[in-house]
C-alpha positions in Angstrom: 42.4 42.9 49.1 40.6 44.5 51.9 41.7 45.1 55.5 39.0 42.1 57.5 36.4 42.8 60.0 37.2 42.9 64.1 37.1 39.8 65.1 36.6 37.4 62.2 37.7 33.8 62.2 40.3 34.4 59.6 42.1 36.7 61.7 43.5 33.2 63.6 44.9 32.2 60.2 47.9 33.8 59.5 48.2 36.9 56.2 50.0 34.5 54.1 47.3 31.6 53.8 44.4 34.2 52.9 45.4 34.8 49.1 45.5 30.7 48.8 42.5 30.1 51.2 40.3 32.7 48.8 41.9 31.2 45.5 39.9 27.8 47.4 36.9 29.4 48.3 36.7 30.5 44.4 37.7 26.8 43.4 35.2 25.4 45.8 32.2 28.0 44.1 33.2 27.5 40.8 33.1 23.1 41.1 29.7 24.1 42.8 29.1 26.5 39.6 29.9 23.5 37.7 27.9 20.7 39.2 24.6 22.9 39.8 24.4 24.7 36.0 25.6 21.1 34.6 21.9 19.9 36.9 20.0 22.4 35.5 21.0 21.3 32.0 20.5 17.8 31.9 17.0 19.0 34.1 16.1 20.7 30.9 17.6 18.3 28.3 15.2 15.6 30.5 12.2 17.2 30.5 12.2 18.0 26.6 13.0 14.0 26.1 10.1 13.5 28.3 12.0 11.2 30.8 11.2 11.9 34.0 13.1 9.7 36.6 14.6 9.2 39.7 18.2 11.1 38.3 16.1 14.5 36.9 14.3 14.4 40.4 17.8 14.3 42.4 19.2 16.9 40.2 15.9 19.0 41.0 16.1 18.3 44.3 20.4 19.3 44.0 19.7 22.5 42.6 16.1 23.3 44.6 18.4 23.1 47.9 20.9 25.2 46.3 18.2 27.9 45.7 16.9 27.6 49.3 20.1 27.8 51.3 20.7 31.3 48.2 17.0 32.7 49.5 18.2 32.2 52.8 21.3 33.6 52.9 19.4 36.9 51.5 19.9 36.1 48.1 23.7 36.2 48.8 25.9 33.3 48.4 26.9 32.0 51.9 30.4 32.1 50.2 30.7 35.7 50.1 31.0 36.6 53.2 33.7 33.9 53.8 35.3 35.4 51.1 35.0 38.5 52.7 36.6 37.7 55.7 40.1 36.6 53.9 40.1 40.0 52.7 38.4 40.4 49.6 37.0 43.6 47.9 34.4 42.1 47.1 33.4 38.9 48.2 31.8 37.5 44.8 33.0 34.4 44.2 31.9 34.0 40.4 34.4 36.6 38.9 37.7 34.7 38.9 36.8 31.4 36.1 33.9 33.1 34.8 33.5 36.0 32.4 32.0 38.6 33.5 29.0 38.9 31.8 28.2 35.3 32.6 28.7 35.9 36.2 26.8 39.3 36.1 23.8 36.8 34.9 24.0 33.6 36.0 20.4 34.3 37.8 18.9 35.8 34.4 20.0 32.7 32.8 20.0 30.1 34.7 16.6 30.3 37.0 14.7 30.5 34.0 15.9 27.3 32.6 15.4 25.8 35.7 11.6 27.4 35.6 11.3 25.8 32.3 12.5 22.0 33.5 10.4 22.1 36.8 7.3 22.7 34.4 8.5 20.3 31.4 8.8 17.9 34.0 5.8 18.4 35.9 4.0 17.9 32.5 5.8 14.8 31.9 4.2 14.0 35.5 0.9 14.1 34.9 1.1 13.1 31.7 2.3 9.1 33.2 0.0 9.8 35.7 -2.9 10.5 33.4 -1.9 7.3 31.3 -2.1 5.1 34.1 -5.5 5.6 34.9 
């Protein structure tokens, strides 16, 4: 663990929460981890059944958000720098329930697959749409 920036929030918390607050923060990310890779999955496993619903389109929808609020954070998770602030070396979140060559390339792998659903499910779009006419 670091020494925190001047003036940070978690300088109101006391030193002994920190360690449990970042174990949290970890926790929190690696549900997150969980719920959003688990999306991207059953994205994937829908498109190649060619079942496009409501269910693939919320899990799009899950993980699209997930990838705008990433972008806009400047491709750092907005859980970093909370991380950060309890005193961290590094504020990556991924590297305590992950290996570390999984949490190296959770964007090699996982963008990708979620490349491939958008366009297996796009096909499976136009396909209905093209059989309904």
């Amino acid at each position: 663990m670091t020494t925190r920036p001047s003036g940070a929030w978690s300088e109101r918390i006391p030193t002994i929460l920190h360690r449990p607050l970042y174990v949290g923060v970890k926790m929190v990310h690696s549900v997150a981890f969980i719920i959003l890779q688990t999306a991207i999955l059953y994205l994937v496993y829908k498109g190649l059944r060619r079942e496009s619903d409501s269910k693939a389109a919320a899990a799009a929808v899950l993980v699209g958000g997930e990838c705008a609020i990433y972008a806009g954070n400047g491709f750092r998770c907005p859980l970093t720098g909370l991380a950060e602030d309890l005193g961290a070396e590094s504020g990556q979140v991924t590297d305590i329930f992950l290996p570390d060559w999984l949490a190296r390339n959770i964007a090699n792998i996982y963008a990708p697959l979620y490349v491939v659903a958008l366009i297996l499910h796009g096909r499976n779009l136009r396909r209905r749409a093209a059989g309904n006419r």
